[in-house]
mmCIF file as gemmi writes it, N, C-alpha and C atoms, coordinates in Angstrom:
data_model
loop_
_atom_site.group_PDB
_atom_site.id
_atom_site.type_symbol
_atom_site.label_atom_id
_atom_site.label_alt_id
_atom_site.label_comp_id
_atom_site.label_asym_id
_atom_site.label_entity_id
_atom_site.label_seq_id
_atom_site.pdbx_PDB_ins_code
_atom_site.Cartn_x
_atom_site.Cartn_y
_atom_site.Cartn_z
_atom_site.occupancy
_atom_site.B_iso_or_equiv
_atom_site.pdbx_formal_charge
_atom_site.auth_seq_id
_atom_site.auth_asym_id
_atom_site.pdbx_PDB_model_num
ATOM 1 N N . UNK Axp A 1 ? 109.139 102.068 84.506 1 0 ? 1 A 1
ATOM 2 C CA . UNK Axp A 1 ? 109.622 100.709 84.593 1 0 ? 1 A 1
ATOM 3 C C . UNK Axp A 1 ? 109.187 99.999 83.321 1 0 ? 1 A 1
ATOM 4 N N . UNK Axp A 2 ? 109.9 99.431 82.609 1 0 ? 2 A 1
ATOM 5 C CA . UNK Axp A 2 ? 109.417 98.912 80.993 1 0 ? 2 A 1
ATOM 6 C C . UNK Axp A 2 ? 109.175 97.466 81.069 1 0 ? 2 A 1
ATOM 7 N N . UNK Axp A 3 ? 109.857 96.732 82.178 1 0 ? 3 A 1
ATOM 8 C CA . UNK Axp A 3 ? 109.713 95.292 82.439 1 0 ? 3 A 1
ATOM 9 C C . UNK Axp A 3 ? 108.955 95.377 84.126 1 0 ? 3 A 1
ATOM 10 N N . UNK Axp A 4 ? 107.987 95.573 84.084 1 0 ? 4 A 1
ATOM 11 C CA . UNK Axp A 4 ? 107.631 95.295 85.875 1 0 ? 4 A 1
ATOM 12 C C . UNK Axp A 4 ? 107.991 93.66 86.024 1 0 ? 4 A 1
ATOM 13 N N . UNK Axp A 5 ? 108.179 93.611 87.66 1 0 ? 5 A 1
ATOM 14 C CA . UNK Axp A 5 ? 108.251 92.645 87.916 1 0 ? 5 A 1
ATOM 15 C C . UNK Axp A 5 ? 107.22 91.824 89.378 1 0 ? 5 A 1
ATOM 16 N N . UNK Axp A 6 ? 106.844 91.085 88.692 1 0 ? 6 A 1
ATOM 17 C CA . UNK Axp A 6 ? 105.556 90.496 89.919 1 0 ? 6 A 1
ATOM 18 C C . UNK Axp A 6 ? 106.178 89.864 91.283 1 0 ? 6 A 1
ATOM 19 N N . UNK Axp A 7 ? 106.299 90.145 92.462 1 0 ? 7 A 1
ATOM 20 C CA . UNK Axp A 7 ? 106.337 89.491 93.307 1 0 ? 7 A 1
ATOM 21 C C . UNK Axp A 7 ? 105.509 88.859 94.472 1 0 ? 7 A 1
ATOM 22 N N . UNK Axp A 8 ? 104.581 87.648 94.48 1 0 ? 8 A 1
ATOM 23 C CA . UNK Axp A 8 ? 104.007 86.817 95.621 1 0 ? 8 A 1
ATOM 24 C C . UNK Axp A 8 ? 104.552 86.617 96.234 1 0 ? 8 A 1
ATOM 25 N N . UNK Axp A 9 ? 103.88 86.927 97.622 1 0 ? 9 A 1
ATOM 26 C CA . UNK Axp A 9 ? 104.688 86.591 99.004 1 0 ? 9 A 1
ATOM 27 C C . UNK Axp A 9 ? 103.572 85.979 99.659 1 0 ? 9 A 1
ATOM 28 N N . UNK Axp A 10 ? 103.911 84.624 100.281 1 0 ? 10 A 1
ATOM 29 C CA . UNK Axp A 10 ? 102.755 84.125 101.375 1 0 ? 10 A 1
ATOM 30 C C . UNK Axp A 10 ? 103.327 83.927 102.373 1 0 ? 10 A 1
ATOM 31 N N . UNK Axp A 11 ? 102.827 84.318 103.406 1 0 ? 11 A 1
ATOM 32 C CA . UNK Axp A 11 ? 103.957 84.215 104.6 1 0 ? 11 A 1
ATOM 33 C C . UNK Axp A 11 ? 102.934 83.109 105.482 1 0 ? 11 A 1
ATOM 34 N N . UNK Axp A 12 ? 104.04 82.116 106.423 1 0 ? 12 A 1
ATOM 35 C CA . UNK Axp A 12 ? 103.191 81.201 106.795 1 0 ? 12 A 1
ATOM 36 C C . UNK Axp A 12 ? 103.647 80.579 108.459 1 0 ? 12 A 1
ATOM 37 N N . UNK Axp A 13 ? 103.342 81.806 109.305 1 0 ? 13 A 1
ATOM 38 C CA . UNK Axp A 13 ? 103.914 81.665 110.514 1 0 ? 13 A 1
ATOM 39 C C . UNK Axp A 13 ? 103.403 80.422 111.26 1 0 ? 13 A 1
ATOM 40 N N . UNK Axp A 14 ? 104.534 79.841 112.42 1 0 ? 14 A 1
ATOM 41 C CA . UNK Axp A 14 ? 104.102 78.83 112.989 1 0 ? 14 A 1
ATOM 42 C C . UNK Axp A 14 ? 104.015 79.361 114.338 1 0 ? 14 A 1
ATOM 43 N N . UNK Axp A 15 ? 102.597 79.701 114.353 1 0 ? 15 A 1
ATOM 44 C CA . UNK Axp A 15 ? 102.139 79.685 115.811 1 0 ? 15 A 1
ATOM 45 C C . UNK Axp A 15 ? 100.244 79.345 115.85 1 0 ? 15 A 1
ATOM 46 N N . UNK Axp A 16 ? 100.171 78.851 117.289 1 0 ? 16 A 1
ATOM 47 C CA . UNK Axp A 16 ? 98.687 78.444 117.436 1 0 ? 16 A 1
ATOM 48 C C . UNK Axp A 16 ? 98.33 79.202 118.126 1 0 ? 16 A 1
ATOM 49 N N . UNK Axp A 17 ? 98.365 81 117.769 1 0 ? 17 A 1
ATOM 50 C CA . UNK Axp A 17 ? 97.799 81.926 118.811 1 0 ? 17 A 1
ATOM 51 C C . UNK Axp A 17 ? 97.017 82.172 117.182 1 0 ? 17 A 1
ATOM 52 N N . UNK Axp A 18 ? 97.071 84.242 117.363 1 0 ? 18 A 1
ATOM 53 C CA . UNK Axp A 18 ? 96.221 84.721 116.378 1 0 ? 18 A 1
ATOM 54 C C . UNK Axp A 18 ? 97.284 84.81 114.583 1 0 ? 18 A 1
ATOM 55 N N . UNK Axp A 19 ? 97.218 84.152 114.075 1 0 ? 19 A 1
ATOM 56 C CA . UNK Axp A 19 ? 97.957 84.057 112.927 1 0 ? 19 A 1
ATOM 57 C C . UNK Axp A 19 ? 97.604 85.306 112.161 1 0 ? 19 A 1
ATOM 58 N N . UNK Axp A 20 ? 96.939 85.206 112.069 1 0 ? 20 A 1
ATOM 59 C CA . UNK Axp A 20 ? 96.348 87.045 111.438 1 0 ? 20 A 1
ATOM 60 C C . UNK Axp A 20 ? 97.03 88.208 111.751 1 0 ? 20 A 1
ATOM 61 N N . UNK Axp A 21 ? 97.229 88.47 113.143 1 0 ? 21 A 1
ATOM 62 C CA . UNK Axp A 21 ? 98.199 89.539 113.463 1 0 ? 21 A 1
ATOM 63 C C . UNK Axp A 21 ? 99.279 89.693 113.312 1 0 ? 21 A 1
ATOM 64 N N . UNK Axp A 22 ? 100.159 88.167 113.103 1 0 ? 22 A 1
ATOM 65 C CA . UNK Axp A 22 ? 101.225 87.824 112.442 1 0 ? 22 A 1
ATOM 66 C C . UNK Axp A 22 ? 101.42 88.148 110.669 1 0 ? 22 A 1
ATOM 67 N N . UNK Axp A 23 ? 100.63 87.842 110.151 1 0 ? 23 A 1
ATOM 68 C CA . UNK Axp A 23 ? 100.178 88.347 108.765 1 0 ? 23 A 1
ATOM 69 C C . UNK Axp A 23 ? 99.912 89.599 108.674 1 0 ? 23 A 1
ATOM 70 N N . UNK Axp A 24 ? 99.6 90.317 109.664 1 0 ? 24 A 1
ATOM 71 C CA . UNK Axp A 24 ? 99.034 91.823 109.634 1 0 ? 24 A 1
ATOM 72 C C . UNK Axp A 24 ? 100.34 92.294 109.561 1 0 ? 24 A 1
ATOM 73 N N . UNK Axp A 25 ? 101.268 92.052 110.234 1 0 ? 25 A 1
ATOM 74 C CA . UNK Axp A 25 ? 102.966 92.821 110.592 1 0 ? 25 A 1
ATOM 75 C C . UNK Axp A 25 ? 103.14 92.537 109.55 1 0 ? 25 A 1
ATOM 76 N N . UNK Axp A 26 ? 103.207 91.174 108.292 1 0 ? 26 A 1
ATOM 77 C CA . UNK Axp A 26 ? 104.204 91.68 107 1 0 ? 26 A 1
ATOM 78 C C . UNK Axp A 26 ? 103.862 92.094 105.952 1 0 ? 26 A 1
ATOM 79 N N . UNK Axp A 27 ? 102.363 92.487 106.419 1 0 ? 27 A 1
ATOM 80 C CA . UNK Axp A 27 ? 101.373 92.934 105.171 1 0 ? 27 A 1
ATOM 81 C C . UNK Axp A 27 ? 101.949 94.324 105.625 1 0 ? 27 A 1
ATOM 82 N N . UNK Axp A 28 ? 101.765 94.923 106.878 1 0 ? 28 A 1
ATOM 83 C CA . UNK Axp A 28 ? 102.378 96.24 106.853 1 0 ? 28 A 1
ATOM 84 C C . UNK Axp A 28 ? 103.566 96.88 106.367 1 0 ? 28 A 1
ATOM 85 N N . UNK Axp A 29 ? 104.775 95.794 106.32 1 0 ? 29 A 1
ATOM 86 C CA . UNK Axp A 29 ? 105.859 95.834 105.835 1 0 ? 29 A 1
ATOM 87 C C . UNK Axp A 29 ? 105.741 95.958 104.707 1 0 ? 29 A 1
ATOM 88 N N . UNK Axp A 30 ? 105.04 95.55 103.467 1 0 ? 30 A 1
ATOM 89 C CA . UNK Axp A 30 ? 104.91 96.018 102.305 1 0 ? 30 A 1
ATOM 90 C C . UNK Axp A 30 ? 104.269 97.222 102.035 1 0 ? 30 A 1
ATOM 91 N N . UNK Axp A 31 ? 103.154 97.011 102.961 1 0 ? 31 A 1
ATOM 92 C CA . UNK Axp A 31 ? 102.246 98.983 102.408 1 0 ? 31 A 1
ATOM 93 C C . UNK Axp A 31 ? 103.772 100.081 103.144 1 0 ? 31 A 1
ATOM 94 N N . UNK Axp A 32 ? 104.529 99.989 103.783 1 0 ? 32 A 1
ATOM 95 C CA . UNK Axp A 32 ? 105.261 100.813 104.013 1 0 ? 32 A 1
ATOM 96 C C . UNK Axp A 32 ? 106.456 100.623 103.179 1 0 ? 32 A 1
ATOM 97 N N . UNK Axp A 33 ? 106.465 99.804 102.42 1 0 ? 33 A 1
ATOM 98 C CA . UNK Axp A 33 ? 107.449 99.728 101.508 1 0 ? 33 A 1
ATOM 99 C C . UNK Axp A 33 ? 107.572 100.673 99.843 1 0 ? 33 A 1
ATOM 100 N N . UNK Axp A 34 ? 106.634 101.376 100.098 1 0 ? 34 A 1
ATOM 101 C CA . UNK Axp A 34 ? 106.449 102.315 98.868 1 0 ? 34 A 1
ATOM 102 C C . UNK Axp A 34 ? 106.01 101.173 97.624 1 0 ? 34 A 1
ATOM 103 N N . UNK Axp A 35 ? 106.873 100.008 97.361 1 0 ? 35 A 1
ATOM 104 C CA . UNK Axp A 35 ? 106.085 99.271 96.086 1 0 ? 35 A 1
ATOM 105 C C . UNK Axp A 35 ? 104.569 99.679 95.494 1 0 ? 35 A 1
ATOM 106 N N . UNK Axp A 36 ? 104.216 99.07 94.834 1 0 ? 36 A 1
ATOM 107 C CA . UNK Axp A 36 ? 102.861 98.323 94.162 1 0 ? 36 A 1
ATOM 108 C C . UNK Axp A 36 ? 101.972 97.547 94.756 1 0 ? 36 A 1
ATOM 109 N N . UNK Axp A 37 ? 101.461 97.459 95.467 1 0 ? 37 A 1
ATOM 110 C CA . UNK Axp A 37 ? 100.713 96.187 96.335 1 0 ? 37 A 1
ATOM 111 C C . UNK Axp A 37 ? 99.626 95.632 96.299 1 0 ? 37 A 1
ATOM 112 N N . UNK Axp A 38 ? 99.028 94.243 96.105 1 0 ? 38 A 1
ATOM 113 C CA . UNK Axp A 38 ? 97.599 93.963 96.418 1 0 ? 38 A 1
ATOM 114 C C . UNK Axp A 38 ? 97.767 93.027 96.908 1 0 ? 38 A 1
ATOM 115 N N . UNK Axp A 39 ? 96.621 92.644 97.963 1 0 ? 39 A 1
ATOM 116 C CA . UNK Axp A 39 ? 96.501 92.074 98.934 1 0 ? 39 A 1
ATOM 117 C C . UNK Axp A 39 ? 95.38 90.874 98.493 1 0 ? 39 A 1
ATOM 118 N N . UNK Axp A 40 ? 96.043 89.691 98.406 1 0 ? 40 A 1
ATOM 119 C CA . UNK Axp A 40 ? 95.088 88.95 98.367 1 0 ? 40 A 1
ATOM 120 C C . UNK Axp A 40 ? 94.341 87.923 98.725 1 0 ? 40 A 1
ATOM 121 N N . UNK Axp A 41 ? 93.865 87.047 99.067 1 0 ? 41 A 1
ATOM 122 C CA . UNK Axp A 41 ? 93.552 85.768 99.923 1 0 ? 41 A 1
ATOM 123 C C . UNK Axp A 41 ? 94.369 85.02 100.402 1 0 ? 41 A 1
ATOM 124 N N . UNK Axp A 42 ? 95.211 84.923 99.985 1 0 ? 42 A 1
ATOM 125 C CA . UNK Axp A 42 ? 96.346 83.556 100.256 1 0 ? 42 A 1
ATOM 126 C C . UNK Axp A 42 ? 97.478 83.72 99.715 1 0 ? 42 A 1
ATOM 127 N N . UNK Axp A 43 ? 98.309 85.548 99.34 1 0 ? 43 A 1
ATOM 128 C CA . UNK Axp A 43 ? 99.109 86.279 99.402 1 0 ? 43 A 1
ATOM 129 C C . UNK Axp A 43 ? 98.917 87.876 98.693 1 0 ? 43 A 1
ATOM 130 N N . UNK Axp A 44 ? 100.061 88.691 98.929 1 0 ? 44 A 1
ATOM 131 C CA . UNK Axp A 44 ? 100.191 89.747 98.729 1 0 ? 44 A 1
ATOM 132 C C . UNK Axp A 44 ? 101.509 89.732 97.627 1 0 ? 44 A 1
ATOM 133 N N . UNK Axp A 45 ? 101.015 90.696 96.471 1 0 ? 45 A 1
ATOM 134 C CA . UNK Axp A 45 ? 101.61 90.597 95.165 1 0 ? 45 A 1
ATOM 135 C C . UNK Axp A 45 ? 102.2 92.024 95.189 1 0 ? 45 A 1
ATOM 136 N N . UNK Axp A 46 ? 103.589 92.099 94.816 1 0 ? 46 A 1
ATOM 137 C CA . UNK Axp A 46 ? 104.072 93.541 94.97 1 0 ? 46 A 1
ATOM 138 C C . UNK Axp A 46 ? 104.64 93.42 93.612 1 0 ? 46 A 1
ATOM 139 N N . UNK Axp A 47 ? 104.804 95.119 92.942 1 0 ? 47 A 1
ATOM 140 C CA . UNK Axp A 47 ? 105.348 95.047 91.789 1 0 ? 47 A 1
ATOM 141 C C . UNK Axp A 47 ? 106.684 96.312 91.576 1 0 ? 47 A 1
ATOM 142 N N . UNK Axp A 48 ? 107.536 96.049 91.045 1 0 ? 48 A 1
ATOM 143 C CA . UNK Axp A 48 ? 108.46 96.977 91.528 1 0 ? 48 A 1
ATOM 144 C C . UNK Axp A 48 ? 109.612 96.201 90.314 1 0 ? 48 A 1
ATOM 145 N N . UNK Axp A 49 ? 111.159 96.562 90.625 1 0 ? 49 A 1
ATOM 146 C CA . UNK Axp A 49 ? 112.124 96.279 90.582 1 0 ? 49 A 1
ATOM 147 C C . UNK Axp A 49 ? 112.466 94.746 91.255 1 0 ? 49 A 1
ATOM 148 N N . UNK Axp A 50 ? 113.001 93.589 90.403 1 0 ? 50 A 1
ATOM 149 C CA . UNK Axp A 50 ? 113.518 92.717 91.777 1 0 ? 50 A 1
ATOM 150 C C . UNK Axp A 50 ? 113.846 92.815 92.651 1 0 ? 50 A 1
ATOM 151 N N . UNK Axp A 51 ? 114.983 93.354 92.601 1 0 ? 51 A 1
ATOM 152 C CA . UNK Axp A 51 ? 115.718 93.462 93.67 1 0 ? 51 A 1
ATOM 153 C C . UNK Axp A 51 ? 115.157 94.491 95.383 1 0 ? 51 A 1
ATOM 154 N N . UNK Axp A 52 ? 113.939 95.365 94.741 1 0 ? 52 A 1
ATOM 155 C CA . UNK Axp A 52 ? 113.094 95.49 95.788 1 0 ? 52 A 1
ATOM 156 C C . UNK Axp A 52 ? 112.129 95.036 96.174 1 0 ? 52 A 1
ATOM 157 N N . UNK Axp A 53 ? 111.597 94.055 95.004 1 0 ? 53 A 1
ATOM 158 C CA . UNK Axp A 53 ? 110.827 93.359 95.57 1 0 ? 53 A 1
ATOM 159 C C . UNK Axp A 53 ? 111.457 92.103 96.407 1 0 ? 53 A 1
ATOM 160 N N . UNK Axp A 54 ? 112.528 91.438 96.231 1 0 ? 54 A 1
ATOM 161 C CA . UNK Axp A 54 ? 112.566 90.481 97.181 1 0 ? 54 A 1
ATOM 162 C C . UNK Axp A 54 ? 113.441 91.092 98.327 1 0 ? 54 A 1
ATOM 163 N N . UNK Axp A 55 ? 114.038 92.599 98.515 1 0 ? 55 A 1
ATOM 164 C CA . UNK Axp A 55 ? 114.29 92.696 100.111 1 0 ? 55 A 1
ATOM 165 C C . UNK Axp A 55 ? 112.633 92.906 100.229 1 0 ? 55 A 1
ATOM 166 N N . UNK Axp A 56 ? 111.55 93.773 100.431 1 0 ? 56 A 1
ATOM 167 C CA . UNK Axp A 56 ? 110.478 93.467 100.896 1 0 ? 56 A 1
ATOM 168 C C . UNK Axp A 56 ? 110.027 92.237 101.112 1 0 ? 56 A 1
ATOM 169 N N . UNK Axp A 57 ? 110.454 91.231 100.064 1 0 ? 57 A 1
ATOM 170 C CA . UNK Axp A 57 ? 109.637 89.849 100.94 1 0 ? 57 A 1
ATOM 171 C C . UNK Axp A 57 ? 110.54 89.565 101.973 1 0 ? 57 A 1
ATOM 172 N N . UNK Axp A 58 ? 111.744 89.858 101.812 1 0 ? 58 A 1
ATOM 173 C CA . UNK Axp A 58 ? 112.993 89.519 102.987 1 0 ? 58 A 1
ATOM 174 C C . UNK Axp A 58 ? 112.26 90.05 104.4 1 0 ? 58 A 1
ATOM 175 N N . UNK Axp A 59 ? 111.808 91.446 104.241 1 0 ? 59 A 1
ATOM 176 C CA . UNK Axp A 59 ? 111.639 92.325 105.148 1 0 ? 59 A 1
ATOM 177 C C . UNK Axp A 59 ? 110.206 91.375 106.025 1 0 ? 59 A 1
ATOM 178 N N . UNK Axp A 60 ? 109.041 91.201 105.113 1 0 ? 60 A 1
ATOM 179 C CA . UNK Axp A 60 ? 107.939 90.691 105.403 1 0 ? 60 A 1
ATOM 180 C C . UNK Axp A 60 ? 108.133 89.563 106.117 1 0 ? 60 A 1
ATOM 181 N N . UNK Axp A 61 ? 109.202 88.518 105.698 1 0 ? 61 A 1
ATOM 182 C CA . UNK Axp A 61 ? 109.056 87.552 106.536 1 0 ? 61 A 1
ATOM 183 C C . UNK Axp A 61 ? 110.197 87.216 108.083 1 0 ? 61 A 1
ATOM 184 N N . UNK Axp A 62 ? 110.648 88.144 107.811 1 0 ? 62 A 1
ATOM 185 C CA . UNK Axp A 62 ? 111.598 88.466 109.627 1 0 ? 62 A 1
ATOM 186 C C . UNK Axp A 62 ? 110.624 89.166 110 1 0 ? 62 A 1
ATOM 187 N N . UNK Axp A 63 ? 109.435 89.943 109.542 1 0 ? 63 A 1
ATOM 188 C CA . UNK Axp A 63 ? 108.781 90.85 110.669 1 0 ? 63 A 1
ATOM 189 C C . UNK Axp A 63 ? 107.298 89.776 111.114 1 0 ? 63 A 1
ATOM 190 N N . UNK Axp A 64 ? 107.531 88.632 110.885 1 0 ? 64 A 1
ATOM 191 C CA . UNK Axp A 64 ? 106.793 87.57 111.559 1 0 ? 64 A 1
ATOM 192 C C . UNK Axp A 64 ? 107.789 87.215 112.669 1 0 ? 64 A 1
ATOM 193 N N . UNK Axp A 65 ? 108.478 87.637 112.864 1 0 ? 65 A 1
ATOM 194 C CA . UNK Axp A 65 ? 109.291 86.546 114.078 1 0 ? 65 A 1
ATOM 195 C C . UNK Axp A 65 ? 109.088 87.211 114.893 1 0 ? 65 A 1
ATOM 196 N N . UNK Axp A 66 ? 107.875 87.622 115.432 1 0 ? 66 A 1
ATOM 197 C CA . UNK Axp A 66 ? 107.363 88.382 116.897 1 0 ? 66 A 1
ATOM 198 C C . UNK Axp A 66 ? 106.364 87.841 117.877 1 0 ? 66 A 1
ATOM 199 N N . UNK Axp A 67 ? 106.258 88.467 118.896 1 0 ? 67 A 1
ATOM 200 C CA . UNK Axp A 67 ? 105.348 87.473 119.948 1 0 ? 67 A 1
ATOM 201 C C . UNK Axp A 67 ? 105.4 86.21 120.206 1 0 ? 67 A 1
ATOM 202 N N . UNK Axp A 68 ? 106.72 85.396 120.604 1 0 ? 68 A 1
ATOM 203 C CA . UNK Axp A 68 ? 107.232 84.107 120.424 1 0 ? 68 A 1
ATOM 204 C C . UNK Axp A 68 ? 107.225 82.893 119.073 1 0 ? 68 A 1
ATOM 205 N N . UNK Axp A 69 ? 106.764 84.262 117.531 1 0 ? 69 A 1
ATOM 206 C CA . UNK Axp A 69 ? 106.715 82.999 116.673 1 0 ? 69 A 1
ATOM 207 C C . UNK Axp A 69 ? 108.028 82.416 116.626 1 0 ? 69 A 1
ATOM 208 N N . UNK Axp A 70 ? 107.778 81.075 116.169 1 0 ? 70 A 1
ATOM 209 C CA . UNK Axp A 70 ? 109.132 80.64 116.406 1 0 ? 70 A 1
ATOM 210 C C . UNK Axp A 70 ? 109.851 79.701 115.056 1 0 ? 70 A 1
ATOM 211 N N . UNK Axp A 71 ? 108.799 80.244 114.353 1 0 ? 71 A 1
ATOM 212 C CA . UNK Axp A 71 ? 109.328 79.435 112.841 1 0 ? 71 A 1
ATOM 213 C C . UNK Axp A 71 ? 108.455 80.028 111.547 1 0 ? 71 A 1
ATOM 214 N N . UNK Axp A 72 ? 108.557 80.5 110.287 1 0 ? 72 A 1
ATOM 215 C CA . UNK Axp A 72 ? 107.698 81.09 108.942 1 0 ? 72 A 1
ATOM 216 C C . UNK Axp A 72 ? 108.678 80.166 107.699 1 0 ? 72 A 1
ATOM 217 N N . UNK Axp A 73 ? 107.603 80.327 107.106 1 0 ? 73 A 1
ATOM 218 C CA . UNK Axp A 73 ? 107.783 79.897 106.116 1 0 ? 73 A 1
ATOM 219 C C . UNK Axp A 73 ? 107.355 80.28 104.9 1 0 ? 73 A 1
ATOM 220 N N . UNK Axp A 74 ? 108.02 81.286 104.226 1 0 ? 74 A 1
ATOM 221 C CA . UNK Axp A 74 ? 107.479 81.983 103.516 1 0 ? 74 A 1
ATOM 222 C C . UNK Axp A 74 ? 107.925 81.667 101.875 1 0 ? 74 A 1
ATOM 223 N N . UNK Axp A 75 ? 106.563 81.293 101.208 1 0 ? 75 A 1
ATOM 224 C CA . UNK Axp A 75 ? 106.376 80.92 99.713 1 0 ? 75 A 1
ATOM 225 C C . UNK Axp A 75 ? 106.623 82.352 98.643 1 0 ? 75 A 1
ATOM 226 N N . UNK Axp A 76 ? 107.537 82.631 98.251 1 0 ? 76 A 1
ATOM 227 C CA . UNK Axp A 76 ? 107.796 83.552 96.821 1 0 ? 76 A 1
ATOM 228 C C . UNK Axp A 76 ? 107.33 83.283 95.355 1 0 ? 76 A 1
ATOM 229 N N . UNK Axp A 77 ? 106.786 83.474 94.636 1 0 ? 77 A 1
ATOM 230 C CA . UNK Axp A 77 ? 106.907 83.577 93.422 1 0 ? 77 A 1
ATOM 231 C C . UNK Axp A 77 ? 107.319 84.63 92.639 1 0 ? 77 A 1
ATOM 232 N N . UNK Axp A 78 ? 107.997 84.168 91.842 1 0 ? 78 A 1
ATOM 233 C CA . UNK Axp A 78 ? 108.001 85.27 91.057 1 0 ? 78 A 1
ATOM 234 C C . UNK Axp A 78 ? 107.665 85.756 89.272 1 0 ? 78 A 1
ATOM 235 N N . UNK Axp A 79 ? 107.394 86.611 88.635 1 0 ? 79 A 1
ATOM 236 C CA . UNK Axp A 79 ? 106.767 86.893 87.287 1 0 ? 79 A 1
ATOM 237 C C . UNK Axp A 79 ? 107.485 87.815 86.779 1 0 ? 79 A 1
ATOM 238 N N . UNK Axp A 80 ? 108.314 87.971 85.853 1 0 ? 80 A 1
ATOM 239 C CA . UNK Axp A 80 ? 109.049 88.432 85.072 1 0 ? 80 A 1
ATOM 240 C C . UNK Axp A 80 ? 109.014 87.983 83.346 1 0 ? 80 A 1
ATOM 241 N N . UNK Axp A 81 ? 108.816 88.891 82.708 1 0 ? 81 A 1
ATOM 242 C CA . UNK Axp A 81 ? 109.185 88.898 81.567 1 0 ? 81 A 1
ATOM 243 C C . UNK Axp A 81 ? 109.233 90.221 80.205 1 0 ? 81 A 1
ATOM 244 N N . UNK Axp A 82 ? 110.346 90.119 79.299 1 0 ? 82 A 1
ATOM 245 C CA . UNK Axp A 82 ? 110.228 91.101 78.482 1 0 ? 82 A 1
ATOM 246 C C . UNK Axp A 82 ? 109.555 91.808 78.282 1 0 ? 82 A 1
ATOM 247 N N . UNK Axp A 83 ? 108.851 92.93 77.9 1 0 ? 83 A 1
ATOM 248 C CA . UNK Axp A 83 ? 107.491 93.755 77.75 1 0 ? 83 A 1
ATOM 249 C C . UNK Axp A 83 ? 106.66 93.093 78.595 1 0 ? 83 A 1
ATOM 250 N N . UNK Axp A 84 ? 106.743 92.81 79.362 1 0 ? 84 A 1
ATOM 251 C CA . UNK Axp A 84 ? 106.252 91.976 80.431 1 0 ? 84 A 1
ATOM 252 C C . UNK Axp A 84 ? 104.374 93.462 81.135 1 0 ? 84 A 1
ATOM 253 N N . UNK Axp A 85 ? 103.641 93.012 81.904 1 0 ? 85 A 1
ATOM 254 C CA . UNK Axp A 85 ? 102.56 93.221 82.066 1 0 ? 85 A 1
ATOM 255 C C . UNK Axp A 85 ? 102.575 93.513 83.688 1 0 ? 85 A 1
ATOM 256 N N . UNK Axp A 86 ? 101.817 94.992 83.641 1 0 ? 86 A 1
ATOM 257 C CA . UNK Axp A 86 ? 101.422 95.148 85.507 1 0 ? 86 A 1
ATOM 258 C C . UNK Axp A 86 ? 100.377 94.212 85.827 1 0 ? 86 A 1
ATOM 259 N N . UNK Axp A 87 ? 100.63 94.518 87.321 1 0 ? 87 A 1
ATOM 260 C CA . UNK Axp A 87 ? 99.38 93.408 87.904 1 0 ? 87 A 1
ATOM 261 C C . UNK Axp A 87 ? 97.807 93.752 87.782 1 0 ? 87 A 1
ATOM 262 N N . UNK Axp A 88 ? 97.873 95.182 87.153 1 0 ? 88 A 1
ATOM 263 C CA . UNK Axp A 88 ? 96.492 95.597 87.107 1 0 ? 88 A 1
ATOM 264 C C . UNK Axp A 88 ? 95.875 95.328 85.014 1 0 ? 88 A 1
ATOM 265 N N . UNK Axp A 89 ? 97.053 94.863 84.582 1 0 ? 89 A 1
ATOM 266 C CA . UNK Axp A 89 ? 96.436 94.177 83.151 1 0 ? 89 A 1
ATOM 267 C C . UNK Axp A 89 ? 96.638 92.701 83.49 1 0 ? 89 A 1
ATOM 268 N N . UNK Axp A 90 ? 97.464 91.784 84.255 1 0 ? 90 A 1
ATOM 269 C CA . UNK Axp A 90 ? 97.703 91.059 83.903 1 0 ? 90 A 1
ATOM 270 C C . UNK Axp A 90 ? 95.704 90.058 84.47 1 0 ? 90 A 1
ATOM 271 N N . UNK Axp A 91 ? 94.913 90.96 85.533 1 0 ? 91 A 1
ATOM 272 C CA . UNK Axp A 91 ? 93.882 90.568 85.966 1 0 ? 91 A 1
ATOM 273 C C . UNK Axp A 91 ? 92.642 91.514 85.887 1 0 ? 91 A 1
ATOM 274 N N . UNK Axp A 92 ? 92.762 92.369 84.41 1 0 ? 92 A 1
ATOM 275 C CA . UNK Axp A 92 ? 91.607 93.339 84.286 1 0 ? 92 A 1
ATOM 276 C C . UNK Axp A 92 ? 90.825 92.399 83.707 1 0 ? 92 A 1
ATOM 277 N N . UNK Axp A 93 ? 91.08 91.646 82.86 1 0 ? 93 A 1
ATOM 278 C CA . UNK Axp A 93 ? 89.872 90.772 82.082 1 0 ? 93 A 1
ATOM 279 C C . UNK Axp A 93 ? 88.96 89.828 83.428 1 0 ? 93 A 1
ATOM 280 N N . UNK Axp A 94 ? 89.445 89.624 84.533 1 0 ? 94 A 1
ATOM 281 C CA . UNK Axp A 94 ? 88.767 88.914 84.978 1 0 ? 94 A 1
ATOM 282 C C . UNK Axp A 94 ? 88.233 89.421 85.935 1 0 ? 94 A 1
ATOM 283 N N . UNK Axp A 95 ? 88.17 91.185 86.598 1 0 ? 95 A 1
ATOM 284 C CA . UNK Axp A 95 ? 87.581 91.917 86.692 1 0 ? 95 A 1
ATOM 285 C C . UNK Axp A 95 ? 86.47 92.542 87.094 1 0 ? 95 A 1
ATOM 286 N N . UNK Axp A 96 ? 85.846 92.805 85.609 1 0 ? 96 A 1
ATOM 287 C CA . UNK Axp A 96 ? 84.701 93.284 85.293 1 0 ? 96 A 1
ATOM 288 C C . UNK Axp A 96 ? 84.748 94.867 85.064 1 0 ? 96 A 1
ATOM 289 N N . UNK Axp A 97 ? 83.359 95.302 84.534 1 0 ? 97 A 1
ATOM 290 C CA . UNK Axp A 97 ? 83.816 97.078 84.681 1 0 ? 97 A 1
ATOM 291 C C . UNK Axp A 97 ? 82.887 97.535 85.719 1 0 ? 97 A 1
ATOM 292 N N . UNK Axp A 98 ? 82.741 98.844 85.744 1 0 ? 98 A 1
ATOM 293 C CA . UNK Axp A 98 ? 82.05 99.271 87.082 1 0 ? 98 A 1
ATOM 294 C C . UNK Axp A 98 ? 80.92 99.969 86.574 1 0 ? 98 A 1
């Protein structure tokens, strides 16, 4: 891939049960999505092709609509550019080494 492309997904279900398990279903939807993935506080960053990265966020946020949720709202970003950078340079400097 010569241009990766970054995709953030925050998914933001509306229910007042366990929100976590709701988040757990579209976090799974990405690790089964073959992409790039990291998981991070307050979203999950996939790196791939566009066009697979946003059916995976597509995918991630219909697989919240379970156990009576009844509304998501899910925040995308996206990072693209020419010779553009994976997600594992674009945050090695801040890091550290081992």
């Amino acid at each position: 891939m010569s241009n990766p492309v970054n995709v953030d997904i925050q998914v933001l279900p509306s229910t007042g049960d366990d929100v976590y398990s709701v988040v757990d279903r579209a976090i799974a939807v990405i690790q089964e999505s073959g992409l790039k993935y990291e998981v991070g506080a307050l979203g999950t960053t996939v790196e791939g092709d566009l066009d697979s990265c946003l059916e995976v966020a597509k995918a991630a946020h219909r697989a919240c609509f379970v156990d009576g949720v009844a509304g998501v709202v899910t925040v995308i970003k996206i990072g693209e550019a020419v010779g553009g950078s994976s997600m594992e340079e674009k945050v090695a400097k801040f890091r550290g080494g081992d």
